[in-house]
C-alpha positions, 0 to 999 in steps of 0.5 A: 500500500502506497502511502500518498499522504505527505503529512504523514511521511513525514510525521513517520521519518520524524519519529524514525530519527527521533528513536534513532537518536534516542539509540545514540544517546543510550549508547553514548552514555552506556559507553561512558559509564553512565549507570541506572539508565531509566528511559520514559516514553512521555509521548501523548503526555507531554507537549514538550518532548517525546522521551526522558532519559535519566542516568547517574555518574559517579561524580560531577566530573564525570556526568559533565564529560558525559553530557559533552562526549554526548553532545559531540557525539551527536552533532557528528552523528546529526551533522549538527542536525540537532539544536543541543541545549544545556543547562548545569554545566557549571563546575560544582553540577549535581545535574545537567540537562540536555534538551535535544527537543523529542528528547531530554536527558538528565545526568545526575549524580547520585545524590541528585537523583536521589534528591529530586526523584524525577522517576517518580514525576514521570512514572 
């Protein structure tokens, strides 16, 4: 069955590279030892993304050169495709969001995570 209808091309390609890159992303912070990886597919709940991901590193130093390694990573895989945001990457950061907009990931520390429990808002 032929698919005539442009819109919905495109909305189906748009999805596609969406869970392409959530691939990347997962795999990215895999390789990097990023730990307790929770994926939330927020679709048809949320107006602003499509998933959330949340991992821990070890230490500040550590989510910091995660979130950057993921942020090249990304830009060479997208051919800098993507518009990356980021907000705590200060040297002190218990937690770093980037937003990639169909997803946002959270790196946190452990003792971040365990202060903000976002599992629990987004479950």
């Amino acid at each position: 069955m032929q698919n005539n209808n442009p819109d919905l091309t495109l909305i189906v390609r748009d999805e596609m590279n969406t869970e392409q890159l959530l691939i990347t992303i997962e795999k990215q912070i895999e390789d990097d030892k990023i730990e307790d990886i929770t994926i939330f597919d927020v679709r048809g709940k949320s107006n602003i993304t499509s998933y959330i991901v949340i991992g821990t590193g070890s230490s500040t130093k550590h989510i910091s050169s995660s979130s950057e390694k993921l942020a090249d990573r990304i830009d060479s895989a997208y051919n800098e495709a993507q518009n990356i945001s980021m907000e705590g990457r200060n040297k002190n950061a218990g937690w770093i969001l980037i937003d990639l907009g169909e997803i946002i990931v959270h790196l946190m520390t452990r003792e971040a995570r365990a202060k903000y429990n976002l599992e629990e808002i987004f479950s």
